[in-house]
N, C-alpha and C positions, 0 to 999 in steps of 0.2 A: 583623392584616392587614386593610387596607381592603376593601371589599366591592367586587367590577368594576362600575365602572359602562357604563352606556350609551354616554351621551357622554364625552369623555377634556376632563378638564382643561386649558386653556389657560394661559399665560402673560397673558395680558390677564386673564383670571380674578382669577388670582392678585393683578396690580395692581392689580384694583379696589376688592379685599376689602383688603390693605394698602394703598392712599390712595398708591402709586406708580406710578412708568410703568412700564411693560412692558420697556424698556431695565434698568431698576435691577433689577426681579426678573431679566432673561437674567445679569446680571453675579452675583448672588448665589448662582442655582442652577450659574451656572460657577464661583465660588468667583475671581473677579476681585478683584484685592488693589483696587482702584479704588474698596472699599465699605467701610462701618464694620462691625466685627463685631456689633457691636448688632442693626443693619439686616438683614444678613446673615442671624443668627438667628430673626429675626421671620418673617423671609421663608417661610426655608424651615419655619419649621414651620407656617407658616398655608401652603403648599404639600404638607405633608405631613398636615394635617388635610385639606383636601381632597381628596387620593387622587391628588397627581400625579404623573403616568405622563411622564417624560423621552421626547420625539418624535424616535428612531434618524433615521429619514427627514429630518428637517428638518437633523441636524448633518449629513448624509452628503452632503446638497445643500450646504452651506456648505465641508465642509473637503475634499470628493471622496474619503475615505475610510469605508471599513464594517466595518473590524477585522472579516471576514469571509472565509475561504478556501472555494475547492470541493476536494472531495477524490472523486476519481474513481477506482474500484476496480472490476479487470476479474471478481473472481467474489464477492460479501460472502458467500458460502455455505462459503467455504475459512475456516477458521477460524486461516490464515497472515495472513490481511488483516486479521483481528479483531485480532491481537496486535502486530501492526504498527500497527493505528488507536489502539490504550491508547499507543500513543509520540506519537501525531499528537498526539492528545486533550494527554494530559499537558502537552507544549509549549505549546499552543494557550491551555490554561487560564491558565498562568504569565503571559501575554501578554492575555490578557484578550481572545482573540481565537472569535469564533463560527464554525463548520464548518456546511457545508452537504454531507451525501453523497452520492454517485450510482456505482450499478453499471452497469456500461458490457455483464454479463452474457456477455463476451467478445466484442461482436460491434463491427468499427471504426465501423460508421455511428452505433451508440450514443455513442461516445467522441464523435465529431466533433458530433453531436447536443450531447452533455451540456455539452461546451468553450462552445458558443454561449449555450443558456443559464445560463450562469456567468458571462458576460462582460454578460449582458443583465440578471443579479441585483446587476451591478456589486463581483463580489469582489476582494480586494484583491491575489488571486494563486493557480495552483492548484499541487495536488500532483497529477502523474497516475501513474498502474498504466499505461503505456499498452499497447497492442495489440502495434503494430510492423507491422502489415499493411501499414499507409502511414503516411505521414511529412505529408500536406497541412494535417493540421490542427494540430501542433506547429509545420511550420514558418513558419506567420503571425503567431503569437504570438512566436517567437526573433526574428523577422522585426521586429515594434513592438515589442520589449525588454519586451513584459508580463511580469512575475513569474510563471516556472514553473519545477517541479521534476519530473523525471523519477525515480521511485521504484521498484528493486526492476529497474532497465532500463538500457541504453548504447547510445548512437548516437556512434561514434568522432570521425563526420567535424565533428561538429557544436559550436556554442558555446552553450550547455545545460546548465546544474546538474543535476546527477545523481550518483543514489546506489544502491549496489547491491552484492550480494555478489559475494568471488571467486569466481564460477563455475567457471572452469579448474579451480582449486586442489578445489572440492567436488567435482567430478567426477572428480579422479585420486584423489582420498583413498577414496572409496567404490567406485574401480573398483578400486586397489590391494588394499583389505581383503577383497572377493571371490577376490581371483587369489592374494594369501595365506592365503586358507582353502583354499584349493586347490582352486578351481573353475578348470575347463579352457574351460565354455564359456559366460559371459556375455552376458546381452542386457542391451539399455537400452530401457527404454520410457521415449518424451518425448515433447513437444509440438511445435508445428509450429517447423520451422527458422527461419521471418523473427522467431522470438522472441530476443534477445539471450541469454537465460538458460540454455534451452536447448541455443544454439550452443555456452555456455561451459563447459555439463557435458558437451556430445557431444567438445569438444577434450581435457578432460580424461579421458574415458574411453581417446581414443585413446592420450593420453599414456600413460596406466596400461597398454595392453594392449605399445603399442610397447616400454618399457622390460622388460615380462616377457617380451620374445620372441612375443608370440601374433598371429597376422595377423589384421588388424582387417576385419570385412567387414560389407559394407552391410546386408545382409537382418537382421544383428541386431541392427540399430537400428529397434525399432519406433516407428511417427510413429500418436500418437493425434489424431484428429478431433473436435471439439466437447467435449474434454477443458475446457473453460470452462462454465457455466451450472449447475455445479451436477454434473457428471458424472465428475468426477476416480475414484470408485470404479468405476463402472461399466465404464469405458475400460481399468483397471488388470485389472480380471475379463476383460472381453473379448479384451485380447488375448492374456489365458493361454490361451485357450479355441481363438480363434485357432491359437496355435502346437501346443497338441496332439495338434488336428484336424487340421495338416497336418505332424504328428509330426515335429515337430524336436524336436535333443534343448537341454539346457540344465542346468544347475546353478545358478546363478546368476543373479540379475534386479538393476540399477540403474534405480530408479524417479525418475521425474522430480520427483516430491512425495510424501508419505508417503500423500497420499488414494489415490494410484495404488495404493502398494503396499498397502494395507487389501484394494483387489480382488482385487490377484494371491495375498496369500494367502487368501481367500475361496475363487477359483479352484482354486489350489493342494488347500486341502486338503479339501474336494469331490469331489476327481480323485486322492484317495489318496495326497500327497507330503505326507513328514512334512519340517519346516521347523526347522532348519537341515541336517539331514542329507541329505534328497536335494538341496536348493533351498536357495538362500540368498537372502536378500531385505533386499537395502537402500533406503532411504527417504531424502529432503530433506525438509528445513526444521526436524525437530523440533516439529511442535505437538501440546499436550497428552497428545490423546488418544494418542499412538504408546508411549507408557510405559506404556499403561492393557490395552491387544491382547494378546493372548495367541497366537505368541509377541510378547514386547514388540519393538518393532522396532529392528534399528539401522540410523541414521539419521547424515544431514550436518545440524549443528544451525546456523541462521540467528538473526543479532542481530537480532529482526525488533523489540519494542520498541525500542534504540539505530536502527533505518533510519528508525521513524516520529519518535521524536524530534529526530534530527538532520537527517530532511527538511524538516521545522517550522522549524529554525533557522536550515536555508541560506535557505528560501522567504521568512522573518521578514525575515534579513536582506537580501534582495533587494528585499524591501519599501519598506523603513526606507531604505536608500543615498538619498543625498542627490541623485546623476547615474547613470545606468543605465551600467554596465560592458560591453566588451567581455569582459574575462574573464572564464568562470565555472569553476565550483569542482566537482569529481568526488572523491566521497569513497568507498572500496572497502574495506567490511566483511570483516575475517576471520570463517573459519567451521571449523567442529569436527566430528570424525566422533565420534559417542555409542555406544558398543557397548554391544547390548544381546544380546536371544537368538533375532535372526533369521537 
């Protein structure tokens, strides 16, 4: 390996030391059939004894592209985003393409922050986690047909690639397998409603409660606060602590992510309930560690590699189109209830 140097190699360099013009070495180092392979060869390795370093910036002025995405992630501490970004990455590599990160930490003015500068680092198109608080800084970008992908999120009314699980569907499957262990009185701990994800576990929970006959009521749908930044356990413990303090009763918990439910059995068995017997506790997403917890948890399992990789693909190929489409493309991940022995 060459040693870094100070100053970086020019192309005019190159020329002077090969006895050509600076034209003949640009076509040799692009591999322009317009040369003799002789030529060609001399080139580059009297470019490659002297340690030359390819100028990203000068081809990105020339062709307005940076095979470069941003990839915006509302908590990197959830280790759902981690296994979701091994799909991003994956695709991205295949493509030859560079990622730049940013956690938005859950808060929208980071998101709208982060969008500007990504557009200012000139990427070729983003993936976002987004918020859902507001909608101003997606809809400018839908607005100039820049390449974006909404990841893990749904906005109905809108023409926006996007990809995302069945929410409905994961939220009656985990509120069924509760009300078939035979719990009578189910809570749901989730996040704020303007979240899509959310909305789509809170439909299927009602679904679940409707079809078993049980009247579905507000107060037992707990709404956590600042559940983003890093807090998913804390908020899951809290609001166990919450409900015993003002002695409700329960059997049964639908957690909105498995972080939550890590608290509530924290909570739980602190407070003397043995798990699955008084309390049943189920979890989203399946990551990692929820197989590792004692008890192991059961959970609604998310294709979170297949979301990153396929957001890669849709976002690639928005890229790549030759004329920017009215239509875009909504891809809806199935997802699996994993019984374990919560």
């Amino acid at each position: 390996m060459k040693r870094i140097q100070s100053k970086f190699v020019t192309i005019k360099d190159i020329a002077e030391k090969a006895g050509v013009s600076p034209n003949t070495v640009s076509r040799a180092l692009n591999s322009r059939p317009d040369i003799s392979q002789s030529t060609k060869s001399r080139i580059l390795k009297i470019a490659q004894e002297m340690g030359y370093v390819r100028n990203a910036y000068a081809t990105i002025l020339k062709s307005n592209v940076t095979n470069t995405i941003g990839v915006i992630m509302s908590d990197s501490s959830n280790p759902f985003f981690s296994e979701v970004f091994k799909g991003i990455d994956k695709a991205a590599q295949e493509k030859d393409y560079q990622i730049i990160i940013m956690n938005s930490e859950g808060v929208y003015e980071n998101e709208e922050r982060f969008i500007k500068t990504l557009l200012e680092r000139r990427v070729d198109g983003i993936l976002l986690f987004p918020m859902q608080e507001s909608y101003e800084d997606i809809r400018e970008l839908v607005k100039e047909h820049f390449p974006i992908v909404l990841v893990g999120r749904e906005i109905d009314e809108w023409n926006v690639d996007e990809i995302f699980s069945d929410e409905v569907k994961g939220g009656y499957m985990a509120t069924k397998y509760l009300l078939e262990k035979g719990c009578k009185k189910v809570k749901m701990i989730t996040d704020q409603l303007y979240n899509s994800a959310s909305l789509g576990r809170l439909e299927g929970y009602r679904k679940a409660l409707q079809e078993k006959g049980v009247p579905f009521c507000e107060e037992n749908v707990k709404l956590c606060h600042h559940i983003h930044e890093g807090y998913h356990v804390q908020a899951g413990y809290d609001k166990v602590i919450e409900m015993l303090q003002g002695k409700e009763e329960f059997d049964g918990i639908f957690c909105y992510n498995d972080l939550i439910a890590y608290g509530v059995i924290k909570a739980l068995k602190e407070n003397g309930f043995r798990i699955p017997e008084d309390v049943s506790v189920v979890g989203y997403d399946d990551i990692t560690f929820s197989r590792l917890i004692e008890p192991q948890l059961t959970t609604i399992k998310v294709k979170k590699f297949e979301m990153g990789y396929e957001a890669f693909q849709m976002l690639y190929k928005r890229i790549t189109a030759k004329k920017s489409s009215n239509s875009s493309t909504r891809k809806v991940l199935d997802v699996e209830l994993i019984v374990r022995n919560s």
